[in-house]
C-alpha positions in Angstrom: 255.9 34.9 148.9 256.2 38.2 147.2 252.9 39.8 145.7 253.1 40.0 142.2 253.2 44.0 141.1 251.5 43.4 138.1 248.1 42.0 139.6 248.5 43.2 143.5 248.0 46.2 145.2 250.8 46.8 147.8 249.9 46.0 151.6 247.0 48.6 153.2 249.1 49.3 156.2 252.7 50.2 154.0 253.2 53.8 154.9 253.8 56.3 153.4 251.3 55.9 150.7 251.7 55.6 147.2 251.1 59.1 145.4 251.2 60.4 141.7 252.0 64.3 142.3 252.3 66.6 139.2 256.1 67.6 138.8 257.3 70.4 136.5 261.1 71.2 135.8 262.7 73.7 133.2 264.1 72.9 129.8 265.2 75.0 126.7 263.5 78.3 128.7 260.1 75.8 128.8 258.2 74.8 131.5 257.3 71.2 131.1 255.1 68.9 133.2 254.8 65.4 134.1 253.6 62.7 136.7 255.2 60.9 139.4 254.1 57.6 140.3 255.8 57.3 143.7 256.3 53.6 145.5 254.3 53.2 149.1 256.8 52.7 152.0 259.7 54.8 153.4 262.3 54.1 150.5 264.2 55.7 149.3 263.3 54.6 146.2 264.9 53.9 143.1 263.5 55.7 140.6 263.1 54.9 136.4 262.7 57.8 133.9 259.9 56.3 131.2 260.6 58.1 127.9 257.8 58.4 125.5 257.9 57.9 122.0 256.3 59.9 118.9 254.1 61.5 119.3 253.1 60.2 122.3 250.3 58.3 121.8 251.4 55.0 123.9 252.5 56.6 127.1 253.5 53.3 128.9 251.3 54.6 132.1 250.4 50.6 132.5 254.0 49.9 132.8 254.5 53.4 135.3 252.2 51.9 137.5 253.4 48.2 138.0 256.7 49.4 138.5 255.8 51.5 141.0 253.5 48.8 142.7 257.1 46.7 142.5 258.8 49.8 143.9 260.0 51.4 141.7 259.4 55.3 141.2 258.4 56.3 137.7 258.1 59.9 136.5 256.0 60.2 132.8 256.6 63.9 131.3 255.8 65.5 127.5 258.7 66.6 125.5 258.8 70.4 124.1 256.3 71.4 122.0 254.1 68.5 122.4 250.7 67.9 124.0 249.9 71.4 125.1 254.0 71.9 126.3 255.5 75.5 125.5 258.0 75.4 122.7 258.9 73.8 119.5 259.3 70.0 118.8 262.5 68.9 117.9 264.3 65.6 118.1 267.3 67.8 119.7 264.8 69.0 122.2 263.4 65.7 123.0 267.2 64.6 124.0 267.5 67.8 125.5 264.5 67.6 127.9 265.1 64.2 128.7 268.4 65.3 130.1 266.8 68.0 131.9 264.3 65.3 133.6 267.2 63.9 134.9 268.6 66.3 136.3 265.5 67.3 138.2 265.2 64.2 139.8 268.3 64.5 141.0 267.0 67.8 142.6 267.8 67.0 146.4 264.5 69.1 147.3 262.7 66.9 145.2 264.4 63.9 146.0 263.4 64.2 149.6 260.5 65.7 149.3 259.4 61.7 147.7 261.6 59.6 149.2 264.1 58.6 146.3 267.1 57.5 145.3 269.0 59.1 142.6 271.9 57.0 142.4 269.8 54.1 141.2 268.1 56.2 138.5 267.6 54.1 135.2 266.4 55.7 131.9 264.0 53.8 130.0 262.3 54.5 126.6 259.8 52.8 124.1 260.5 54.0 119.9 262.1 57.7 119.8 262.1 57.1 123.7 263.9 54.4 123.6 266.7 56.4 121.6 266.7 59.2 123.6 266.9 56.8 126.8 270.1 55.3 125.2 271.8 58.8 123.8 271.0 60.4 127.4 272.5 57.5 129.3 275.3 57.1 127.2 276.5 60.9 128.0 275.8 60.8 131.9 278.0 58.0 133.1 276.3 57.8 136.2 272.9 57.1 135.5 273.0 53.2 136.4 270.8 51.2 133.5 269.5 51.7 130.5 266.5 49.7 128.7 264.4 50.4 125.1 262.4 48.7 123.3 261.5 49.4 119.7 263.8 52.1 120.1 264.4 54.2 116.5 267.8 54.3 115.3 267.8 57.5 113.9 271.5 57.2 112.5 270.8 53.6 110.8 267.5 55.4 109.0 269.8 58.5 108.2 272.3 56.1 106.7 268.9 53.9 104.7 268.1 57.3 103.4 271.3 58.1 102.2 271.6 54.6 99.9 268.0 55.2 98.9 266.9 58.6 98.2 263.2 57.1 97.4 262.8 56.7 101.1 263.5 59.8 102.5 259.5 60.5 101.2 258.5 58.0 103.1 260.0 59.7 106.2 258.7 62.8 105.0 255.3 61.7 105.0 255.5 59.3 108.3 256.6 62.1 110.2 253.9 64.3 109.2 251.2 62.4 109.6 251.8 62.3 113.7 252.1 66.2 114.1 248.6 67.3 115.5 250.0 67.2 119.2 253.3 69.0 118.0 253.7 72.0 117.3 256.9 74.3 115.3 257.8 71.7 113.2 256.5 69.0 110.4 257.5 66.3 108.5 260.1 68.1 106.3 262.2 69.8 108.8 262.1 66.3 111.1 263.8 64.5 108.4 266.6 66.9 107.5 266.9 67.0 111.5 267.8 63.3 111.5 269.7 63.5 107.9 271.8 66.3 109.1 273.2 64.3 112.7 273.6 61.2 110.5 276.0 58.7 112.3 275.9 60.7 115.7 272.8 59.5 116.1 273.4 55.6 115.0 273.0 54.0 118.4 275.2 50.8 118.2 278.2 53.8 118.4 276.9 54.5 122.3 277.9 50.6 123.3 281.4 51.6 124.7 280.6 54.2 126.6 278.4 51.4 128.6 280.9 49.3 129.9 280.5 48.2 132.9 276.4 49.0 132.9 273.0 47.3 132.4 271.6 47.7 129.1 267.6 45.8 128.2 267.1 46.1 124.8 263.4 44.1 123.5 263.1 44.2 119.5 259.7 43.8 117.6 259.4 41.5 115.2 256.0 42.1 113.6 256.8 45.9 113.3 256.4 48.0 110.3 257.8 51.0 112.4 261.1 50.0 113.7 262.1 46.5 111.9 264.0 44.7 114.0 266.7 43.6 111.4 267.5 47.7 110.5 266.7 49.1 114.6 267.8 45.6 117.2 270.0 43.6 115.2 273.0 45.6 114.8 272.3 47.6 118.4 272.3 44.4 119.7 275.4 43.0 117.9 277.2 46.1 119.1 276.3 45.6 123.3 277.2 42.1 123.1 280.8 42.7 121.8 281.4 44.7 125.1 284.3 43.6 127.1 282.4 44.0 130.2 278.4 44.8 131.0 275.7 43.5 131.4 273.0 43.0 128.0 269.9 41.6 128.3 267.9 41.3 124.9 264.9 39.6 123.9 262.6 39.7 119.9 259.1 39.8 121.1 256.6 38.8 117.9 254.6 41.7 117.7 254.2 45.2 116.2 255.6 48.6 117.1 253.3 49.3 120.5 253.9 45.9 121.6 249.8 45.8 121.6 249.6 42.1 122.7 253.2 41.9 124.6 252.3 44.7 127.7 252.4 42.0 130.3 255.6 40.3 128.7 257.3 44.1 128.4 256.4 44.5 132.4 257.9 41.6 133.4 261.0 41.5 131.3 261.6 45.4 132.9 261.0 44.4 136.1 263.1 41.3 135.8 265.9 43.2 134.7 265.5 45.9 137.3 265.3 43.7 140.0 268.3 42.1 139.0 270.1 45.1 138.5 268.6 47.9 140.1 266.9 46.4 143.1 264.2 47.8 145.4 265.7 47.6 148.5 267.6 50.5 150.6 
């Protein structure tokens, strides 16, 4: 029987061991850092980029480590101008680094040096993570699965704001009231960002470019922050009229963080990985 990742350790004797090594990589001029939870055993290992939201508060580090106990290896990294990171925050910068943490882990040095795969590399994102997991899969064709959940549709909220001016101060002020880790930017400029990309950034316009790939996408339906009827719905709707591709989609009751759903979120992402990613070299 196979251990189950989210409550067992892997086997004492699997070498090499497991290991979480500080990685930096370059992006926008910046040097930024994260941490790589890499899979006991010889691998290689297939390896999932986990894309934080905003600000980063909920860092998805329980979900790092089970995939990693399932075999997975997870790299966690802090977007531009965020949590001590050189630079400015943008959302243009977020899509921009998480394209450049791809591209590092595609790094043959570094992909040696801890045993993994790159052509089974899957982007994966909770909130504004979950967008930017989408928009940067979407534009590199080869990356092999995406997944979000309670990703932010910044071109459906562009296009709310645009039918109801009163909202846009809403925005304003939502935005704001996350910048102490940021830094070069606030809740003014953050909106006019998202006004001013408008429909390029309305996510249901990515479904064609995934034909023929593995797309998880888990709504909230107790969420104040991403409602699932503005942010899953219509993503949704749009991945299921693909001719071809595989969509996987689930409405958990809960709110933004998935607070009480983090064993439910694990096990759907590992489902989905396992069934379309796999483990095995």
């Amino acid at each position: 029987m196979t251990p189950d990742p989210l409550v067992t350790d892997p086997a004492a004797d699997l070498r090499p061991l497991a290991t979480t090594p500080a990685i930096t990589f370059t992006s926008g001029g910046e040097t930024l850092l994260g941490v790589l939870h890499v899979p006991a055993g010889p691998g290689p290992h297939p390896v999932v980029l986990l894309l934080h939201g905003f600000p980063g508060m909920e860092r998805n580090f329980d979900v790092a480590q089970a995939l990693r106990r399932a075999g997975y290896a997870t790299l966690v990294f802090h977007y531009r101008g965020s949590w001590g990171m050189g630079g400015s925050w943008s959302w243009r910068h977020v899509l921009e680094d998480s394209a450049a943490a791809v591209a590092a882990l595609r790094e043959p040095g570094l992909a040696a040096a801890h045993r993994l795969d790159p052509s089974r590399l899957v982007i994966a994102g909770h909130s504004l993570g979950g967008f930017a997991a989408l928009m940067t899969a979407a534009a590199d064709p080869s990356v092999a699965a995406a997944a979000s959940w309670a990703g932010f549709d910044f071109g459906a909220v562009a296009a709310a704001v645009r039918e109801d001016p009163g909202k846009r101060v809403t925005y304003v002020e939502a935005f704001g009231e996350d910048l102490l880790p940021l830094c070069g930017t606030g809740g003014e400029a953050l909106t006019a960002e998202m006004e001013e990309a408008g429909e390029q950034w309305r996510l249901a316009r990515l479904a064609p470019r995934f034909e023929g790939r593995p797309v998880l996408l888990i709504g909230t339906s107790r969420d104040v922050v991403t409602p699932h009827t503005l942010h899953h719905e219509p993503l949704a709707a749009a991945f299921r009229a693909r001719p071809s591709g595989a969509l996987e989609e689930d409405v958990f009751a809960t709110d933004h963080a998935l607070s009480d759903h983090r064993v439910a979120l694990t096990r759907t992402l590992l489902s989905f990985l396992d069934r379309h990613v796999g483990t095995a070299g």
